[in-house]
C-alpha positions, -999 to +999 in steps of 0.1 A: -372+234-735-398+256-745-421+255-777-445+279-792-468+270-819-493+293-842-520+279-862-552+304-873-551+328-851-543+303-821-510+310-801-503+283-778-472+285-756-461+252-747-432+249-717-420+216-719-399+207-690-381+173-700-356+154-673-330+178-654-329+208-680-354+226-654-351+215-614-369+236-598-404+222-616-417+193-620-446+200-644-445+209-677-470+240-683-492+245-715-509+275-721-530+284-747-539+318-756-567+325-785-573+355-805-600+373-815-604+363-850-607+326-837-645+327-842-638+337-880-623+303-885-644+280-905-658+251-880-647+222-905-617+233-910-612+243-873-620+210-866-594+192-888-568+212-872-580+213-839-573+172-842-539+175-858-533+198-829-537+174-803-519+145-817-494+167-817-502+179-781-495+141-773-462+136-778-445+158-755-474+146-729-464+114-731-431+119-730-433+137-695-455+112-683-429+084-692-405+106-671-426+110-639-433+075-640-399+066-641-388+092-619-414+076-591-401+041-602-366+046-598-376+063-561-394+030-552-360+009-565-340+032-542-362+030-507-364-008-516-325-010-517-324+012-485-348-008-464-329-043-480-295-026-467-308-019-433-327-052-431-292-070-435-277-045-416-298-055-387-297-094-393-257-091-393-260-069-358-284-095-347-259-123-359-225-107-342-240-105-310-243-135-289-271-142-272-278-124-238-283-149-205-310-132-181-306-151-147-336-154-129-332-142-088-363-165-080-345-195-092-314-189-066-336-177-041-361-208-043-328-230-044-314-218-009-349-214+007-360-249-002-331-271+001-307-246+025-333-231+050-362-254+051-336-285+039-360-304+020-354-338+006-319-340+019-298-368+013-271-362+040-268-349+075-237-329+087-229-322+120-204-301+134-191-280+166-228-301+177-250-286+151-265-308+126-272-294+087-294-317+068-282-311+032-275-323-004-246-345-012-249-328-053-242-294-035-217-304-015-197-321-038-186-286-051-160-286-023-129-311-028-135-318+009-166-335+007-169-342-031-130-371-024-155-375+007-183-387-012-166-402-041-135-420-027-131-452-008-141-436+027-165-448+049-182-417+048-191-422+012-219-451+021-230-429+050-261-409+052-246-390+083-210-374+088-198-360+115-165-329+109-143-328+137-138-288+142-105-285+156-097-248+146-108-224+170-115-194+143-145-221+130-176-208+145-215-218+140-222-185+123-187-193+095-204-229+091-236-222+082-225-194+058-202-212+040-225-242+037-254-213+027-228-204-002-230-233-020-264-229-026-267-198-034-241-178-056-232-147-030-220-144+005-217-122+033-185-111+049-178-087+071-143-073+088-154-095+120-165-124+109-133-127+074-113-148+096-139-174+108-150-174+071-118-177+057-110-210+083-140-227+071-139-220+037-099-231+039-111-263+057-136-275+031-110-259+002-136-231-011-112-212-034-142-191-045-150-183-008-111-178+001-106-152-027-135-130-012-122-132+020-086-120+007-104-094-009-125-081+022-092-084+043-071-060+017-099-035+020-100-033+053-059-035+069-059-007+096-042-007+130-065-030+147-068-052+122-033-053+106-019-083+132-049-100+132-049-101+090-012-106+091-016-142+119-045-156+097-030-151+066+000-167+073-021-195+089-044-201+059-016-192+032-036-159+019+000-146-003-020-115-011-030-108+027+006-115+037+017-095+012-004-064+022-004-062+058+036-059+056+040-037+035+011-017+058+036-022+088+065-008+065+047+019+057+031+026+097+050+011+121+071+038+131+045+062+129+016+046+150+036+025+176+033+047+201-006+052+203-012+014+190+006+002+218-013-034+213+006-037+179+039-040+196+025-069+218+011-090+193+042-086+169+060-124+167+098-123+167+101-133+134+076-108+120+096-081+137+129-096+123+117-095+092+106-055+094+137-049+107+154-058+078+132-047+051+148-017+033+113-006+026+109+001+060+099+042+065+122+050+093+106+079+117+133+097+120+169+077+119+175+038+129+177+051+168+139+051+166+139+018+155+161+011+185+139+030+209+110+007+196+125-028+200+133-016+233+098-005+242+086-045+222+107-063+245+095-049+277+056-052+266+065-089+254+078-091+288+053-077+305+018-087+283-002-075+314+012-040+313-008-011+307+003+021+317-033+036+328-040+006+349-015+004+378-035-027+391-022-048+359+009-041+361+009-052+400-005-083+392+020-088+366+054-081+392+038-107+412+034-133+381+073-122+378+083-125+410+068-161+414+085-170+384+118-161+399+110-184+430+105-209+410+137-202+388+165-194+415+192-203+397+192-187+366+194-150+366+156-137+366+142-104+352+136-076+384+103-053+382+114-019+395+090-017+426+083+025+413+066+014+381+034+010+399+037+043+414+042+060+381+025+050+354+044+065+327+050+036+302+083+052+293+097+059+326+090+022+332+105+011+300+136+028+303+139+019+345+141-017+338+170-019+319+183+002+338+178-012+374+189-045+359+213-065+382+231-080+355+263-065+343+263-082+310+242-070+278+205-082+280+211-098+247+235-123+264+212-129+293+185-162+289+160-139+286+175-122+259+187-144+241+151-149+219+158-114+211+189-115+192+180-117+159+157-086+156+188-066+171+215-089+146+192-072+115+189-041+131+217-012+114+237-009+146+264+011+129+241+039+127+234+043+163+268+057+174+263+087+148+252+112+178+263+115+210+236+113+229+223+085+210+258+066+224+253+074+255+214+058+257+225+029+238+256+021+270+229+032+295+203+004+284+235-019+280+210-040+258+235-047+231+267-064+239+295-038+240+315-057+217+292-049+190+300-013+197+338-015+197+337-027+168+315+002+149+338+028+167+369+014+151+354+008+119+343+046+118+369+056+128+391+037+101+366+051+075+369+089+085+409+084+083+400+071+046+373+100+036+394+129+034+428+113+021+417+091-004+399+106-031+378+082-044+370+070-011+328+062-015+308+034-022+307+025-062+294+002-082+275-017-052+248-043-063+207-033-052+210-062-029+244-051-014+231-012-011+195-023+008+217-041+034+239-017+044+219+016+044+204+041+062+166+046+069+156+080+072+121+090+070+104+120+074+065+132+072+049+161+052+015+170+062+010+202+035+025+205+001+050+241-001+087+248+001+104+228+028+138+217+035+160+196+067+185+175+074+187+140+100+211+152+120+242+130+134+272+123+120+274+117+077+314+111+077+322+153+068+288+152+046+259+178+051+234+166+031+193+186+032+170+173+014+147+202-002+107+196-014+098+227-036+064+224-051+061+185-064+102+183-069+124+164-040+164+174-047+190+168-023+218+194-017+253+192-002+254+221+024+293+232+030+302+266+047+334+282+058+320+284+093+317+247+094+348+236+073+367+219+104+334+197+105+327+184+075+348+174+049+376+186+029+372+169-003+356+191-034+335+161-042+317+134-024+302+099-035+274+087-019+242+066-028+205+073-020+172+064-028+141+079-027+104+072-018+071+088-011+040+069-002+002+085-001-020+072+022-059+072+032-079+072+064-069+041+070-031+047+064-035+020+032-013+032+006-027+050-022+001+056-044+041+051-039+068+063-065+104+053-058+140+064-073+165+048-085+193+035-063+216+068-078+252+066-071+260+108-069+290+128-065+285+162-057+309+196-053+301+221-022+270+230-022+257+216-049+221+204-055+203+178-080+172+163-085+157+134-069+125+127-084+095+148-095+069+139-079+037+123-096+004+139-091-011+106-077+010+117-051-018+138-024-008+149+009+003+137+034+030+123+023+055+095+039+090+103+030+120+077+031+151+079+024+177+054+019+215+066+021+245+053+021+280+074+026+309+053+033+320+015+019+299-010+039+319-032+058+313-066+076+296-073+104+302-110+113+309-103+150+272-102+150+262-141+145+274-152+180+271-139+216+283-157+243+259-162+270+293-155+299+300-121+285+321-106+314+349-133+307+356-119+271+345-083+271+374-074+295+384-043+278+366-014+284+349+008+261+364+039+271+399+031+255+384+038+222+366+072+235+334+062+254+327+046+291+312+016+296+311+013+337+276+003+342+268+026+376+269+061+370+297+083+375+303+101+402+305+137+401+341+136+419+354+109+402+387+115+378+361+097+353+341+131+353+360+148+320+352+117+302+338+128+269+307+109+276+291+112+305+267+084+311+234+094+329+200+086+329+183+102+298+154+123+311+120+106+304+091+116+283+060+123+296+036+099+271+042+065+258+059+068+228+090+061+208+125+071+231+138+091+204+163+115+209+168+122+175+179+163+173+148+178+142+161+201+116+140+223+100+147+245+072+129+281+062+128+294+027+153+320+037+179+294+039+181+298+080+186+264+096+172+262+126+179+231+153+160+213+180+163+184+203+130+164+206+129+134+228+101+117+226+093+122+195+094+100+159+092+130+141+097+169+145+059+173+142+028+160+147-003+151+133-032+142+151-053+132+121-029+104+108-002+096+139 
């Protein structure tokens, strides 16, 4: 608002600036201009005006003082109401938040020092494996051991000294007198080579605390030379989670690592190998022949524990511990040592000679010795190891399993390629999870670099061709049919088959990182068709463990498999090769009228390492759609990998 008065001669400009109607001051401005004539005005009369002037003066004075003052009021009120808010902002932090414990390290550290090292005022003495620990009955009572000990009706409960009977072998001094250090003290140490003496002592005085740890260190650690050992101890001391682990380890690495862990084989129990056998989780390097190749190779190490194929002088000593045991044993038919396996020490060469150069006519599953073998070979997928030809002809060479068990597969192919091509619907449908794991085939394969790759397991698929092809991070499979090949495979325009599909990453230690499985997928596909698998996740980092699960034909049953009898010349009277394959036990000779046979039965040339007898024939694939085929004996897998295998 702006004023201007004019009295004699006087102009005075006032600019009063009230409230908002000016922001940008915050003063109101007087200014007073006089004129000339001023000194022409009469002093009384100057004076009488002059005073009416400045009561006049006042008002607007006063009312921009009232204005500041309330202006600088009302900016007190305001930071007053801020700093109230953040005041009871802060009390209702400081009231949500709970109060923070700060543990003192001296006060643990005294505790064990005091009472567990220098064992001061102790009230109790105990001694075990003849070491004597003078400690605290209040401390010990936090194991159920010692606190029904203490507290129950014993006589150790009135004692001052006590005296634990060690009878476990895995309780050492060292285990002892950490788990006793633990219970004053809220950490522990454990290491990979002292878990399992921990774990037996903390399991004796019922430690939960102290046996979860351990579980923990043992998961983190599972590798080939600890996998047994973890797997034994676990199942000892009831670790689930350990149990748990290491198996699905050996599912994972069996068939991969056998051959250079040669120690593995030796220290698995029948039932644990049972077991894997079984498992449909089991990653099958390449087809079920390798798995037969290995049991072969456990047996002879289980029979031979001494045998190491760089040290001749072991195995000596252990055809001597042999050959007294067949002194002492005349009458039952005793295991021979072929006198050439200390000249050569090629484990595989001595693997395969000794079922060969066995006296017995009958399997070795029927023999005494065998007979604590039969039920890894009862859950092994014997069907599947007649699908090749030269995987026949090993299996009646090592005349391991009873020849019955082999008529019987050839006739129920045979009745199932009769069905393929003249009835159409001829495939296995609608079969329960539990009914498909049984009765499938393992396949497994190994991809050490991610790109385009494709191949087949070869053998025989009842008139299927089927390649599986990894582009980029998808895994399809693809039924392969050409003209060329038509009086091979099958006639029908479509096929039914089931399969299932996993991948497992692994680390350094071959633990598993991540796995992704398919669905069990019940497909029926034209000539030459291709679908989808699964697409891969991208947890999923090279290399990668590949297993496949297929089945092609009805599964049929298998009961001839529960009993063997011990006298198996008196039943198995008809030979083999009535149904297409020989079964005389010495080799043909070159002149017999046996000679067109369409097996010929000789000894399968040896490898040169100790590793897995397979024979299995690797198909590889190119991007140009070339297929290109190989026989590998020897071999789990069609390549090799020195990092992981």
């Amino acid at each position: 608002m702006k004023s201007k008065l004019r009295y004699t001669g006087v102009h005075i400009g006032i600019f009063c600036f009230q409230g908002r109607d000016l922001i940008t001051s915050k003063f109101s401005l007087i200014v007073f201009r006089f004129s000339k004539s001023f000194g022409r005005v009469p002093v009384q009369r100057q004076t009488t005006n002059m005073g009416q002037f400045m009561v006049k003066l006042k008002e607007p004075l006063q009312l921009y003082s009232d204005s500041v003052a309330n202006m600088l009021t009302n900016r007190r009120k305001r930071k007053a109401n801020a700093d109230s808010t953040d005041s009871d902002d802060e009390q209702n932090l400081r009231n949500s938040q709970p109060p923070k414990k700060k543990k003192l390290l001296s006060t643990t550290q005294y505790i064990y020092q005091a009472l567990f090292k220098e064992q001061k005022n102790s009230d109790i003495a105990i001694m075990a494996l003849s070491k004597v620990w003078n400690l605290h009955k209040v401390y010990l009572s936090q194991s159920p051991y010692f606190y029904s000990m203490f507290n129950g009706s014993w006589r150790e409960s009135c004692q001052d000294f006590v005296h634990v009977k060690i009878l476990d072998n895995n309780i050492t001094l060292e285990a002892l007198d950490a788990v006793f250090g633990s219970m004053y003290s809220d950490e522990i140490e454990i290491d990979a080579k002292s878990v399992i003496s921990i774990l037996a002592t903390a399991t004796l005085f019922h430690l939960d605390g102290v046996i979860d740890k351990c579980s923990e260190v043992m998961t983190e650690t599972i590798n080939a030379d600890t996998v047994i050992t973890y797997y034994d101890a676990a199942c000892q001391y009831g670790c689930r989670s350990v149990k748990k682990s290491t198996f699905n380890w050996l599912e994972i690495n069996l068939l991969s690592i056998y051959a250079k862990y040669s120690n593995i084989l030796k220290r698995i129990n029948i039932d644990l190998m049972t077991a894997l056998i079984s498992s449909p989780d089991l990653y099958v390097m390449q087809t079920e022949f390798s798995l037969y190749t290995m049991l072969r190779s456990w047996i002879y190490l289980r029979l031979h524990p001494n045998y190491d194929s760089g040290n001749p002088q072991a195995q000596e000593g252990d055809q001597q511990q042999q050959q007294q045991q067949q002194q002492q044993q005349p009458q039952q038919p005793a295991l021979e040592i072929v006198a050439t396996l200390t000249e050569n020490g090629n484990s595989s060469d001595a693997i395969q000679s000794f079922f060969l150069e066995r006296k017995e006519t009958c399997s070795f599953l029927a023999t005494p010795e065998g007979q604590q073998y039969l039920m890894p070979f009862q859950a092994l997928r014997t069907q599947y190891l007649i699908n090749h030809h030269l995987d026949l002809k090993i299996v009646l060479n090592d005349n391991i399993i009873p020849k019955d068990w082999i008529h019987n597969h050839v006739l129920t192919h045979w009745n199932s390629i009769l069905k393929v091509d003249h009835l159409p619907e001829e495939g296995p449908q609608n079969l329960s999870a539990e009914k498909f794991n049984e009765n499938c085939m393992r396949c497994g394969r190994i991809l050490l670099d991610p790109g385009y790759q494709k191949w087949r397991w070869t053998g025989f698929q009842f008139g299927l061709d089927l390649i599986i092809v990894c582009n980029s991070r998808v895994l399809s499979i693809r039924r392969h049919h050409r003209n060329e090949h038509e009086r091979l495979l099958s006639l029908q325009v479509k096929r039914q088959f089931m399969i299932r599909a996993s991948i497992t990453s692994i680390n350094s230690q071959r633990q598993p990182i991540f796995t992704q499985k398919s669905e069990i997928n019940s497909l029926c596909l034209e000539k030459n068709e291709e679908v989808v698998l699964m697409t891969m996740d991208a947890k999923l980092v090279h290399p990668l463990l590949i297993s496949v699960n297929l089945l092609v034909v009805p599964p049929t049953p298998q009961t001839f498999k529960e009993n063997i009898l011990l006298n198996e010349e008196l039943v198995n009277s008809s030979p083999i090769s009535e149904i297409g394959a020989n079964c005389e036990r010495p080799l043909t000779p070159p002149n017999s009228p046996q000679s067109e046979s369409a097996i010929c039965i000789v000894p399968a040339t040896p490898p040169t390492t100790f590793s897995p007898q397979n024979t299995r024939r690797s198909v590889s694939a190119t991007s140009s759609g070339s297929i290109v085929s190989t026989v590998s004996i020897g071999s789990a897998s069609s390549f090799s990998s020195n990092d992981y295998m």
